[in-house]
N, CA, C and O atoms as a DFTB+ gen file, in Angstrom:
704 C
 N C O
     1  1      11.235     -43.544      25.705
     2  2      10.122     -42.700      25.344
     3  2      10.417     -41.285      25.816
     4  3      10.912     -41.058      26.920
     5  1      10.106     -40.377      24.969
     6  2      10.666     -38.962      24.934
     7  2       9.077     -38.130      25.500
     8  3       8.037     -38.561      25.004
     9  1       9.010     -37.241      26.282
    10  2       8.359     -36.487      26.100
    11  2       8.234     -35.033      25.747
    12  3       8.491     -34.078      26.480
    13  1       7.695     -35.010      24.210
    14  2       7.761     -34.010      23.426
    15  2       6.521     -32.802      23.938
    16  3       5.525     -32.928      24.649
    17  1       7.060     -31.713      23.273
    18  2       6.401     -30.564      24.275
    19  2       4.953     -30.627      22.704
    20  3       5.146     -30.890      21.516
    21  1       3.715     -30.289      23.383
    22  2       2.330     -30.145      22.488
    23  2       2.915     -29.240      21.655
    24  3       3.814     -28.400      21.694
    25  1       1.849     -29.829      20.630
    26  2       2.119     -28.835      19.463
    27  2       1.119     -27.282      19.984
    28  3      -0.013     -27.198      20.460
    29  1       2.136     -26.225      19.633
    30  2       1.243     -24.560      19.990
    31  2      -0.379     -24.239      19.563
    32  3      -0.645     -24.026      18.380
    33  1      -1.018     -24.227      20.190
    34  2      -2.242     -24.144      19.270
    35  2      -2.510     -23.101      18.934
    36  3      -3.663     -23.132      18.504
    37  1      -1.948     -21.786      18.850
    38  2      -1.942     -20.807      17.533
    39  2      -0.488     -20.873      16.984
    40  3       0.472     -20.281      17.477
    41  1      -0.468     -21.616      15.976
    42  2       0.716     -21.311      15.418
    43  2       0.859     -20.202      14.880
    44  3      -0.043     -19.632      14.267
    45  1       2.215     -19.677      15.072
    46  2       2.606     -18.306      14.316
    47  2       3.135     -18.699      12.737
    48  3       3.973     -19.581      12.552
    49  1       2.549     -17.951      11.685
    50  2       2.576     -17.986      10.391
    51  2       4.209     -17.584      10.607
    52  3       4.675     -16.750      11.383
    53  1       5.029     -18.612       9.495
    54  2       6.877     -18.272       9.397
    55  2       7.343     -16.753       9.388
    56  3       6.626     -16.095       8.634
    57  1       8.112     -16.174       9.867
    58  2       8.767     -14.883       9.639
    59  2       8.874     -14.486       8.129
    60  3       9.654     -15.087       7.390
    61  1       8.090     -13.481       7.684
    62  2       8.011     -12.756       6.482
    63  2       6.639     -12.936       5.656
    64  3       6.166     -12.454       4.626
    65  1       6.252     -13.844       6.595
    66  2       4.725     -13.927       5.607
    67  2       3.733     -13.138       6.850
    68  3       4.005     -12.856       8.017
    69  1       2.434     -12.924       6.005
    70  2       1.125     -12.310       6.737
    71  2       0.562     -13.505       7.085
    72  3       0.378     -14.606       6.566
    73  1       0.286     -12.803       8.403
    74  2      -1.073     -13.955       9.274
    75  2      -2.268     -14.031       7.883
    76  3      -2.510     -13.114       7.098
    77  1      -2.731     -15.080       7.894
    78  2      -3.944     -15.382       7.235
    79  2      -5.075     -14.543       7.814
    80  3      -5.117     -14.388       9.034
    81  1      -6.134     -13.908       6.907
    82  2      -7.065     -12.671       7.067
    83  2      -7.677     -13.952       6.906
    84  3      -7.268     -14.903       6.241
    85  1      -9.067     -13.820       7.839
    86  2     -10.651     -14.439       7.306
    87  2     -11.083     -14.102       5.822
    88  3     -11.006     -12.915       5.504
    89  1     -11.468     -14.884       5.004
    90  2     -10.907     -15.238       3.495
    91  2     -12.538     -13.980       3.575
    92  3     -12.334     -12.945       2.941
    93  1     -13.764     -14.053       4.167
    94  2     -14.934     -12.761       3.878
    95  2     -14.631     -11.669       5.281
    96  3     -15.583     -11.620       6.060
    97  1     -13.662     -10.988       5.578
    98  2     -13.376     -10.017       6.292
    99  2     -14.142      -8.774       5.084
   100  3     -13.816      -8.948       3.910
   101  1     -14.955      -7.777       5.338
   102  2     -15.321      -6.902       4.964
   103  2     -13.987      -5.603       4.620
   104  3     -14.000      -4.685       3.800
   105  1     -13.316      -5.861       5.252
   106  2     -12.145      -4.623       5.267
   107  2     -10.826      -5.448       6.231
   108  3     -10.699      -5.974       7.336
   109  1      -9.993      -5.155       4.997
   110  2      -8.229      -6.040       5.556
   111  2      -7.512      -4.288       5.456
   112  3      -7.469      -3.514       4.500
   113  1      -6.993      -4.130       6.961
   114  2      -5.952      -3.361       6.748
   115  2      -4.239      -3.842       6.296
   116  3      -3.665      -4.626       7.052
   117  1      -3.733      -3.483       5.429
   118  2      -2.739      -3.553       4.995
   119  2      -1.326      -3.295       5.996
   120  3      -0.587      -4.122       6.529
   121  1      -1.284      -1.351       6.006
   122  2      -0.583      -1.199       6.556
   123  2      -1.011       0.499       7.081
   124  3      -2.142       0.813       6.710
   125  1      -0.468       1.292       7.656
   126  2      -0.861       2.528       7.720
   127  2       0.809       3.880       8.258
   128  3       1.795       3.851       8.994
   129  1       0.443       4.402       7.728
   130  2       2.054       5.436       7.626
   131  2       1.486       6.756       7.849
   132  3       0.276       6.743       8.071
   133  1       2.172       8.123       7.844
   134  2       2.253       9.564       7.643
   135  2       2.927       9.283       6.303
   136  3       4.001       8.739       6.049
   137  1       2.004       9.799       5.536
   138  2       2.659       9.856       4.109
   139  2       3.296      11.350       3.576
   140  3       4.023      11.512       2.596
   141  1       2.778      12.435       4.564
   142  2       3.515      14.044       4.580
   143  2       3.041      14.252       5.765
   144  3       2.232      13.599       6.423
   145  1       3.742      15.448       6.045
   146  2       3.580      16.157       7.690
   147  2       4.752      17.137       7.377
   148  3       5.818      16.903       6.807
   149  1       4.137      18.614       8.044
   150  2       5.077      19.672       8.212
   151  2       4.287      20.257       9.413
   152  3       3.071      20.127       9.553
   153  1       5.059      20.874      10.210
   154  2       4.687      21.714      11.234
   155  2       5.726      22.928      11.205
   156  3       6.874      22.678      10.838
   157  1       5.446      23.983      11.503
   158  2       5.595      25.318      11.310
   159  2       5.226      25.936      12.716
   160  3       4.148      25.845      13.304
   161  1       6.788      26.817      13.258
   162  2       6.697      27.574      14.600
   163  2       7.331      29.221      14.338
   164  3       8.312      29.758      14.853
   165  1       6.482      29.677      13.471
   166  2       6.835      30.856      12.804
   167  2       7.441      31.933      13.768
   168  3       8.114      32.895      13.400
   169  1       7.008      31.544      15.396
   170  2       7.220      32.841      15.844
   171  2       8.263      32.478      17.356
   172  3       8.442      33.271      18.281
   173  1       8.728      31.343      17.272
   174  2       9.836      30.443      18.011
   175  2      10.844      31.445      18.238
   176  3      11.276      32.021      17.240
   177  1      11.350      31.793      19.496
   178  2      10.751      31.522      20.498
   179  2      10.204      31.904      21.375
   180  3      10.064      31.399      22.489
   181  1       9.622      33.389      20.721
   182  2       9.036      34.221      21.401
   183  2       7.710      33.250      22.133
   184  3       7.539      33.054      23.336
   185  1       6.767      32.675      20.834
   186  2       5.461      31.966      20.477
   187  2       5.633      30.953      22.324
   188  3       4.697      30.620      23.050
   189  1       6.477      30.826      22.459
   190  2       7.166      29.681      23.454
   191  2       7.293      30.680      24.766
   192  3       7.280      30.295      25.935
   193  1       7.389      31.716      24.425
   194  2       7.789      32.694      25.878
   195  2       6.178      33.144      26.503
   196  3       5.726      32.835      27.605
   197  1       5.514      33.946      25.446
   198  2       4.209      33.957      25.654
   199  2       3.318      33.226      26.258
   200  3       3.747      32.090      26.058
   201  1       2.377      33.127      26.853
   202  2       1.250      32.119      27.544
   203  2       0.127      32.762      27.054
   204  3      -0.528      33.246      27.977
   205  1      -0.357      32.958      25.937
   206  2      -1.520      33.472      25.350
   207  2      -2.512      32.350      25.331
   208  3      -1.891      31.287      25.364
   209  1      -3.776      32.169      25.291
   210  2      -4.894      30.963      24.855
   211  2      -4.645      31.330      23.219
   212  3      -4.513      32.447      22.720
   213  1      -4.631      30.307      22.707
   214  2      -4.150      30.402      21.348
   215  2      -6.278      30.524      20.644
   216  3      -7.275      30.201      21.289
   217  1      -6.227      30.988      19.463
   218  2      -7.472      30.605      18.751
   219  2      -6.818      28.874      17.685
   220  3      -5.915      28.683      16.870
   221  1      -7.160      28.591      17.887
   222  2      -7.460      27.099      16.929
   223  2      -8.431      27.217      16.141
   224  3      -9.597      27.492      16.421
   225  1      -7.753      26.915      14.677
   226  2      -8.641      26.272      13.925
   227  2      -8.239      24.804      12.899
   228  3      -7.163      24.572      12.348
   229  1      -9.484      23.974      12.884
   230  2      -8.814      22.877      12.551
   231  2      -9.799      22.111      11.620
   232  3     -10.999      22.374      11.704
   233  1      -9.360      21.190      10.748
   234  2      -9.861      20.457       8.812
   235  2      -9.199      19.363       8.953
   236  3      -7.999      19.144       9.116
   237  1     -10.362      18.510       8.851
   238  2     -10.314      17.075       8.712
   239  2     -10.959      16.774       7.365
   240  3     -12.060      17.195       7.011
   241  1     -10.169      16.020       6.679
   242  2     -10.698      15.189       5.060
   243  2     -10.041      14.062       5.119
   244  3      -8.999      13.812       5.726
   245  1     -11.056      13.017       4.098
   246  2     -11.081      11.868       4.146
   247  2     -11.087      11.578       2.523
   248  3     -12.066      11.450       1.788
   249  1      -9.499      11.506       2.155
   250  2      -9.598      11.048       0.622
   251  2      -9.467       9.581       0.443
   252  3      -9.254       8.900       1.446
   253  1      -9.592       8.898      -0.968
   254  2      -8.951       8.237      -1.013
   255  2      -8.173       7.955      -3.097
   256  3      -8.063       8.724      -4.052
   257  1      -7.860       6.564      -2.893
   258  2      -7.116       6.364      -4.514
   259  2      -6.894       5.036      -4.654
   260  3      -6.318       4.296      -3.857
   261  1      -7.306       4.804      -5.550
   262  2      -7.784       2.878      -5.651
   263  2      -6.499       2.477      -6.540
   264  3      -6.026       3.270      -7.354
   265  1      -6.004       1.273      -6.340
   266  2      -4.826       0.769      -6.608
   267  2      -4.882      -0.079      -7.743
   268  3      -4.066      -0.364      -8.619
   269  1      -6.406      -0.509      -7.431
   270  2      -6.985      -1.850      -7.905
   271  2      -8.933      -2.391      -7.721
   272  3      -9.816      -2.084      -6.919
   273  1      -8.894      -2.957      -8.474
   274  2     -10.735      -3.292      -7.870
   275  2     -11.012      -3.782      -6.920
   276  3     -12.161      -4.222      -6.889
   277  1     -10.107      -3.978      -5.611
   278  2     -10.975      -3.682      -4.182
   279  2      -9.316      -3.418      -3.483
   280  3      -9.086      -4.073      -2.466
   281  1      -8.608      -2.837      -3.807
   282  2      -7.589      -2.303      -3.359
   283  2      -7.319      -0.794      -3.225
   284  3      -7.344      -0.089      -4.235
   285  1      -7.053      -0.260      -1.975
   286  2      -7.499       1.572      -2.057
   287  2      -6.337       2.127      -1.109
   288  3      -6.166       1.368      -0.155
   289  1      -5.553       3.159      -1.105
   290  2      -4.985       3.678      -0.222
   291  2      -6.445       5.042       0.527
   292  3      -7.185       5.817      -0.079
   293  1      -6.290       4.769       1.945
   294  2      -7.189       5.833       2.440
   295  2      -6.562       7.133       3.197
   296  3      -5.959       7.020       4.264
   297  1      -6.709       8.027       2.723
   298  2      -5.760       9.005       3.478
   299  2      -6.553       9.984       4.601
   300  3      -7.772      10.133       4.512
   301  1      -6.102      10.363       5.213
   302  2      -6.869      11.075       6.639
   303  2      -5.731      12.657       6.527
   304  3      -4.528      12.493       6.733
   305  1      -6.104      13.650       6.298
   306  2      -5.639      15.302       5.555
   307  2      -5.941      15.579       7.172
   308  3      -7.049      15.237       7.588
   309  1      -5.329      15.973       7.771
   310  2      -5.433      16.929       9.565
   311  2      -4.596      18.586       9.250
   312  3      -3.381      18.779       9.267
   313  1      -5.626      19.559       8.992
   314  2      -4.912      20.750       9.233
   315  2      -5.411      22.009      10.561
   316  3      -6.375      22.716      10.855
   317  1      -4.125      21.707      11.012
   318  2      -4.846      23.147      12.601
   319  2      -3.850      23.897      12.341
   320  3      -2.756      23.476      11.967
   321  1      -4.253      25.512      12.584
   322  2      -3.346      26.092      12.782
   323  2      -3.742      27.255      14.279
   324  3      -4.846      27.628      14.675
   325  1      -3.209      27.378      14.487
   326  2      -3.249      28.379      15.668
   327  2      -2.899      30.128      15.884
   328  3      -2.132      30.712      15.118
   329  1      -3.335      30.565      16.611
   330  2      -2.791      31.904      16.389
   331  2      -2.989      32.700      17.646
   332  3      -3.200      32.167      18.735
   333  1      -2.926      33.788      17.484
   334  2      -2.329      34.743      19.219
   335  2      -4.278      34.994      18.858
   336  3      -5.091      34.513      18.068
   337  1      -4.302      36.170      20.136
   338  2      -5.445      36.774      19.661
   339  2      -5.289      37.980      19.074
   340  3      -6.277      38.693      18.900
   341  1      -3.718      38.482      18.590
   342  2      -3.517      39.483      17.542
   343  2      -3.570      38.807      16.136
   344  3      -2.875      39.226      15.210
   345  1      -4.536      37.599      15.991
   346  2      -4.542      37.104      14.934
   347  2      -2.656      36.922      14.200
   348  3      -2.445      36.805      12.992
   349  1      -1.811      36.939      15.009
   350  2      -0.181      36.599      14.612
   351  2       0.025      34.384      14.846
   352  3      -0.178      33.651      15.814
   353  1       0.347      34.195      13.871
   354  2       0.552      32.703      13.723
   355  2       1.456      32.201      14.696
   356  3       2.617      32.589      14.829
   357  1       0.742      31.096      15.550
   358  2       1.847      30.419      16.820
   359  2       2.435      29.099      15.898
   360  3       3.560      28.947      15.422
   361  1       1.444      28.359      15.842
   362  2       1.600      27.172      14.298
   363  2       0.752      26.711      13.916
   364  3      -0.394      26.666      14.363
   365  1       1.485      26.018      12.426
   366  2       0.694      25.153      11.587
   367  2       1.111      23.935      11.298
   368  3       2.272      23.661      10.996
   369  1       0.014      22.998      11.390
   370  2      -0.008      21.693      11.153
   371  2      -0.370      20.997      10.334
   372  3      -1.572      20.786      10.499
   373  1       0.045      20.454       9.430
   374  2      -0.314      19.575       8.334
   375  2       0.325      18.370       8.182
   376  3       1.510      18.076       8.025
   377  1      -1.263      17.365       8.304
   378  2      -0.748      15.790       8.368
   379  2      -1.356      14.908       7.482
   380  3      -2.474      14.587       7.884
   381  1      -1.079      14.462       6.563
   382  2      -1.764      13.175       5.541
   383  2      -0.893      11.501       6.255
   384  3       0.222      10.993       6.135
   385  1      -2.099      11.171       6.942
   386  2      -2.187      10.372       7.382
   387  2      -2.612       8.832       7.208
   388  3      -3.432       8.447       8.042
   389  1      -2.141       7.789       6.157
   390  2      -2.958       7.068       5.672
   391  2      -2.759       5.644       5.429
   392  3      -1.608       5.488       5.836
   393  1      -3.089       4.729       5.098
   394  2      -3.898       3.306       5.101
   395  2      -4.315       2.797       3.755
   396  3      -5.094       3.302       2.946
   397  1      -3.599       1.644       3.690
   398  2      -3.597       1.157       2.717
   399  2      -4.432      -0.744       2.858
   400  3      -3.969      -1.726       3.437
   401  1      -5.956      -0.582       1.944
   402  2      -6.817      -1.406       2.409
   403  2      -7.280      -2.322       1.539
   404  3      -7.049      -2.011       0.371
   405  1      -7.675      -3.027       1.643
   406  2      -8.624      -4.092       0.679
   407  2      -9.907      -4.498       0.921
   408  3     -10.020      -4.849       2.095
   409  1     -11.087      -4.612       0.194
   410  2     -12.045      -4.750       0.805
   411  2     -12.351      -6.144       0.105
   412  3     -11.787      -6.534      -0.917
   413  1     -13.256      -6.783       0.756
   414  2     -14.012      -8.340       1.103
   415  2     -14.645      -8.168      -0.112
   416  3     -14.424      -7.382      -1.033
   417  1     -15.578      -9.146       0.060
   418  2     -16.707      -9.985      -0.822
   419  2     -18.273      -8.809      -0.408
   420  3     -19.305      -9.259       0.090
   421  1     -18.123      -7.730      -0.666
   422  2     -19.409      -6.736      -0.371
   423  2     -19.904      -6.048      -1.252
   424  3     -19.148      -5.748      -2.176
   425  1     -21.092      -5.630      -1.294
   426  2     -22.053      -5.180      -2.558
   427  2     -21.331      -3.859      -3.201
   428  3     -21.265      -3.082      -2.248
   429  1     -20.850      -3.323      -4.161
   430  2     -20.272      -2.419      -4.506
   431  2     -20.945      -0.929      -3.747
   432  3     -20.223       0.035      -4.001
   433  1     -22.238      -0.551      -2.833
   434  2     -23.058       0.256      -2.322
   435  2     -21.954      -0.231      -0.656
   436  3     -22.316       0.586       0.191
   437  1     -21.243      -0.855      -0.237
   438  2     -20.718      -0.997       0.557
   439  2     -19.488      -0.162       0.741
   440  3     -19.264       0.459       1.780
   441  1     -18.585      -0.172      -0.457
   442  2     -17.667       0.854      -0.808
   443  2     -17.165       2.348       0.130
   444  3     -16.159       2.784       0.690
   445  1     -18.144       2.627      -0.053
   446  2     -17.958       4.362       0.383
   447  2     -18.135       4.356       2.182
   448  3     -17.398       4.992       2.935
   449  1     -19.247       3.511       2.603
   450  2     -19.202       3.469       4.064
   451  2     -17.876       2.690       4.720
   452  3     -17.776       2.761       5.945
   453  1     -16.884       1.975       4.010
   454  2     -16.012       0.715       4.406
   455  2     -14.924       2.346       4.188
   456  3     -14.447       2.960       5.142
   457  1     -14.779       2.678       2.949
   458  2     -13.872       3.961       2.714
   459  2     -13.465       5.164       3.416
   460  3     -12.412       5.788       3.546
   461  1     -14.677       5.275       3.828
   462  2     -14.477       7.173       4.515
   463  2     -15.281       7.049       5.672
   464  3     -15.406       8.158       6.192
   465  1     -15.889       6.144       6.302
   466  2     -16.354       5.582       7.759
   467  2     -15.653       4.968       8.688
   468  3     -15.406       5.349       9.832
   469  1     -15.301       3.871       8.075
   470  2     -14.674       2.955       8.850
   471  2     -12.861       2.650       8.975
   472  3     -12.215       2.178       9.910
   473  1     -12.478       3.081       7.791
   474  2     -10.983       3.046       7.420
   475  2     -10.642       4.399       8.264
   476  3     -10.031       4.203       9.314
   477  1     -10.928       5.603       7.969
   478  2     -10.753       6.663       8.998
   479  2     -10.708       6.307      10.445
   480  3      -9.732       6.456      11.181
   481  1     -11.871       5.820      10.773
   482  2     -12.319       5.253      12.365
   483  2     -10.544       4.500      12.995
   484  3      -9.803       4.675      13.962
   485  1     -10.557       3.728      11.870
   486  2      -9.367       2.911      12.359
   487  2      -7.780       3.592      12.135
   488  3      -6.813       3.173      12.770
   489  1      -7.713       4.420      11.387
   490  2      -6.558       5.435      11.413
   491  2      -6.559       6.492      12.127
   492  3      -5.464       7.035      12.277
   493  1      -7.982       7.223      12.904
   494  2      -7.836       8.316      13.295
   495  2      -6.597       8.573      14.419
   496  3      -5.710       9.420      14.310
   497  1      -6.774       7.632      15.502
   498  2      -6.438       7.358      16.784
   499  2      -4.483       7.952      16.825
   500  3      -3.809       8.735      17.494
   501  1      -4.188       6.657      15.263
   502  2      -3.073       7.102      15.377
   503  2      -2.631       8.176      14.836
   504  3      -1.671       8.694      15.405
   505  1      -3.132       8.797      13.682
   506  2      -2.914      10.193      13.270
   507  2      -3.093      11.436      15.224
   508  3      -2.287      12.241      15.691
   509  1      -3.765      11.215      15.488
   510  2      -4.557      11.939      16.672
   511  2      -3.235      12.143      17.342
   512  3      -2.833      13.243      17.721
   513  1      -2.653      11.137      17.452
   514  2      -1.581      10.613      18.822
   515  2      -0.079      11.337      17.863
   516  3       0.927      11.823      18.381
   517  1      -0.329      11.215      16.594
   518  2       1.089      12.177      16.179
   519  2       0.761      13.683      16.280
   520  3       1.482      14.575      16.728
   521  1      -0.343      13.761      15.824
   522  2      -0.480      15.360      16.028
   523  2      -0.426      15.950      17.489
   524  3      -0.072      17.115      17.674
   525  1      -0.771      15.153      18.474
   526  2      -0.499      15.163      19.749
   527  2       1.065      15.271      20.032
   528  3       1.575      16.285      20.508
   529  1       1.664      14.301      19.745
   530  2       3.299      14.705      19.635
   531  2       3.866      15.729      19.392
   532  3       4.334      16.564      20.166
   533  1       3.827      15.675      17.570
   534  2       4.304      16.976      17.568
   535  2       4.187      18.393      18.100
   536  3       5.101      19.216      18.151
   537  1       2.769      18.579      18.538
   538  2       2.395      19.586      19.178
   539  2       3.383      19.825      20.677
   540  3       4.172      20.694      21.049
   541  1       3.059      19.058      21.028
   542  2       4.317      18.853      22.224
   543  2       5.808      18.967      22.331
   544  3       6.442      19.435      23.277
   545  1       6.396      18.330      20.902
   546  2       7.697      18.275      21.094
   547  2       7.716      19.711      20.015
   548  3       8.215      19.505      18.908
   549  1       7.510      20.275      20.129
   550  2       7.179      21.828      19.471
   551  2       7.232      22.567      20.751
   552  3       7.356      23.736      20.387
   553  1       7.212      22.552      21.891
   554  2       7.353      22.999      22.890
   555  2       5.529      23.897      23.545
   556  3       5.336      24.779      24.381
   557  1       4.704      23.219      22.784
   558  2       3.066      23.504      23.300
   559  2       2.524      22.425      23.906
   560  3       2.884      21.329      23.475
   561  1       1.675      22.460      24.882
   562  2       0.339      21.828      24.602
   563  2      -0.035      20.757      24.093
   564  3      -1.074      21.014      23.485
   565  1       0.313      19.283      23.950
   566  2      -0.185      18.691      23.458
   567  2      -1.479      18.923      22.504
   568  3      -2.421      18.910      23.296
   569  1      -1.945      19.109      21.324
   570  2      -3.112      18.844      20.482
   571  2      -3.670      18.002      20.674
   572  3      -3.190      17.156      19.920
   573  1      -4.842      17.344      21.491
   574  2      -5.521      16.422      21.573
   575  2      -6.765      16.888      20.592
   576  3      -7.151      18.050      20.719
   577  1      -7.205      16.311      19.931
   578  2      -8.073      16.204      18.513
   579  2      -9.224      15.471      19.231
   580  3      -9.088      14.322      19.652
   581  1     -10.317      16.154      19.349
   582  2     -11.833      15.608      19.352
   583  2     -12.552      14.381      19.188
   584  3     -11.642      14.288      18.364
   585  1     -12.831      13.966      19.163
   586  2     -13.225      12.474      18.011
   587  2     -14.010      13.308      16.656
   588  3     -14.213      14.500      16.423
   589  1     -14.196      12.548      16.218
   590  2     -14.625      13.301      14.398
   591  2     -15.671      12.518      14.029
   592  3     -15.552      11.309      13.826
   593  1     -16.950      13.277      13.902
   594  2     -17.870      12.241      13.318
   595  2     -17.509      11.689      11.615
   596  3     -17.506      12.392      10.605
   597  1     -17.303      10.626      11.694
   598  2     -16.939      10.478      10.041
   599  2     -18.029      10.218       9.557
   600  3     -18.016      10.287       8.328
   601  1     -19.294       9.855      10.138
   602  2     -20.530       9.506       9.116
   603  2     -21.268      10.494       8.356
   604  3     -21.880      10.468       7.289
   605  1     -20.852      11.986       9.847
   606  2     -21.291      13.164       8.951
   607  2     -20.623      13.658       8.169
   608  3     -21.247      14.309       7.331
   609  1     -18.903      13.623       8.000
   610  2     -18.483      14.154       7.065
   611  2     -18.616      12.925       5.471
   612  3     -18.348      13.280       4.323
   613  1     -18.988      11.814       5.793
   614  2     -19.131      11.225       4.184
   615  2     -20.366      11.580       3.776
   616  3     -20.684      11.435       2.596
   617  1     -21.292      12.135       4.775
   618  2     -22.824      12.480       4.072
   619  2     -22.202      14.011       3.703
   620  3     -22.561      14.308       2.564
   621  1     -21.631      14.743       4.131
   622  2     -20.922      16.136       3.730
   623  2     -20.721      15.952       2.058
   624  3     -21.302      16.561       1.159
   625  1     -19.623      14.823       1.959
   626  2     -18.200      14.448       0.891
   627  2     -19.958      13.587      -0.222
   628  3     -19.698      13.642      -1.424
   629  1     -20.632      13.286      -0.100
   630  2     -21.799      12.505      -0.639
   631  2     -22.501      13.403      -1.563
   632  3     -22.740      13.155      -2.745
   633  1     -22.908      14.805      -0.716
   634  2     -23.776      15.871      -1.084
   635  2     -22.930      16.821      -1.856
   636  3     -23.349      17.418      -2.848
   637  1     -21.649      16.953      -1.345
   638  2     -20.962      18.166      -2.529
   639  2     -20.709      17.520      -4.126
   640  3     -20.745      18.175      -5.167
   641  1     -20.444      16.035      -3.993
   642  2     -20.162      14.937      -5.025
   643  2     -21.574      14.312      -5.780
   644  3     -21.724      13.281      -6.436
   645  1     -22.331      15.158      -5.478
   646  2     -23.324      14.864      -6.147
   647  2     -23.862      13.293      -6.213
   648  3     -24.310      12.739      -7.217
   649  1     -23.709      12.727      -4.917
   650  2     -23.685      11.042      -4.572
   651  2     -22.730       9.978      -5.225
   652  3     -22.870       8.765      -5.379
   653  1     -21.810      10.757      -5.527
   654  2     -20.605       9.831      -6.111
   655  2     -19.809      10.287      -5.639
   656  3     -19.853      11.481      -5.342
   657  1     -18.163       9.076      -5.234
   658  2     -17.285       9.333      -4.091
   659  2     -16.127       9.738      -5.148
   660  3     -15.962       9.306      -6.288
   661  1     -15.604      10.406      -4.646
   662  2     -13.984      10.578      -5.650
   663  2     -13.328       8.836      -5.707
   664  3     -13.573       7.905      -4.941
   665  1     -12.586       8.876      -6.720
   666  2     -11.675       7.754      -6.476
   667  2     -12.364       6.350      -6.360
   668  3     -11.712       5.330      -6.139
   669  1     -13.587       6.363      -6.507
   670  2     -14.343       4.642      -6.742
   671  2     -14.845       4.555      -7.874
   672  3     -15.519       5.422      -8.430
   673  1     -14.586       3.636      -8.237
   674  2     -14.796       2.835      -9.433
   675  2     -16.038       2.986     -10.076
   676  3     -15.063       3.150     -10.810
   677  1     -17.241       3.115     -10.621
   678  2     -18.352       2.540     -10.766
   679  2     -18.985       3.315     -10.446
   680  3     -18.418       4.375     -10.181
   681  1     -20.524       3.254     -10.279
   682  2     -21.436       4.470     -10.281
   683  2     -21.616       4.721      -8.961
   684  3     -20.918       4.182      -8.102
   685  1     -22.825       5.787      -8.622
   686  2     -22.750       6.220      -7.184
   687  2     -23.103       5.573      -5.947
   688  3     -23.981       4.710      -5.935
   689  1     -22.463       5.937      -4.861
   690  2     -22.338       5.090      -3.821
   691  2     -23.739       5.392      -2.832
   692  3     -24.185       6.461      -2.413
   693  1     -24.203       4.034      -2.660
   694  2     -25.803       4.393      -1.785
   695  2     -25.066       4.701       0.025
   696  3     -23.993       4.696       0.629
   697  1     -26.206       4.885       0.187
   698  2     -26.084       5.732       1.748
   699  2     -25.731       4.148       2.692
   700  3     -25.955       3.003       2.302
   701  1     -25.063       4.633       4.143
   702  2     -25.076       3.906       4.815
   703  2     -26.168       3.742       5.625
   704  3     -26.187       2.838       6.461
């Protein structure tokens, strides 16, 4: 008589397949990337010699582009740029940041809050943490980025759109 070791009680799904999602998950993230990014040190290396307080200014948007009828890439747009207080450019940052999602078994009025609320929420962190990088390995300051209310910018993206979202399917999206 052999004694065999218990069977694992989370088995790991075989190498190359996806873990099984809860079949009514409201929102499956896919995957998430930098889909562009440029940074710009126009005035290197003077910009680097200087110790000026820079002015910052900085634009957050929340697009997206549907693949499929509950399939969406979500993109997160980060632009700061900085400058002396001779208004002369230290840098600029530009990051499309984004996530590629599927949404559950939810009322089509679910859409837009799952889109530009919650998919952001869950990409910000890591967009945050590259723009943080680069800022750094640029020879500044780390960029640490705020938190971002996203509920006010989809009531923003709601009201200029006349209550319909770019990029969704179907008629307009009710409030969260």
């Amino acid at each position: 008589m052999t004694n065999a070791p218990p069977p694992p009680q989370n088995p790991q799904p075989p190498q190359g397949q996806a873990p099984q999602q809860a079949p009514n998950a409201p929102l499956i993230m896919h995957g998430q990337y930098i889909k562009d990014m440029s940074f710009e040190n126009p005035r290197a290396p003077q910009s680097l010699i200087e110790q000026t307080q820079p002015q910052l200014s900085l634009n957050v948007q929340v697009t997206n582009r549907q693949f499929d009828a509950k399939t969406f890439e979500v993109a997160l747009s980060i632009e700061a740029n900085a400058k002396t207080p001779k208004d002369e450019p230290l840098f600029m940052l530009e990051l499309v940041y984004a996530g590629t999602v599927s949404i559950g078994e939810v009322p089509q009025e679910a859409y837009g809050p799952l889109l530009f609320i919650e998919t952001p929420r869950l990409l910000f962190p890591f967009a945050r943490a590259v723009v943080a990088n680069a800022t750094r390995e640029a020879g500044f300051p780390p960029l640490n980025i705020a938190p971002v209310d996203f509920v006010a910018l989809y009531r923003q993206q709601l009201e200029a759109n006349g209550g319909k979202m770019p990029g969704i399917a179907g008629g307009p999206v009710g409030h969260a």
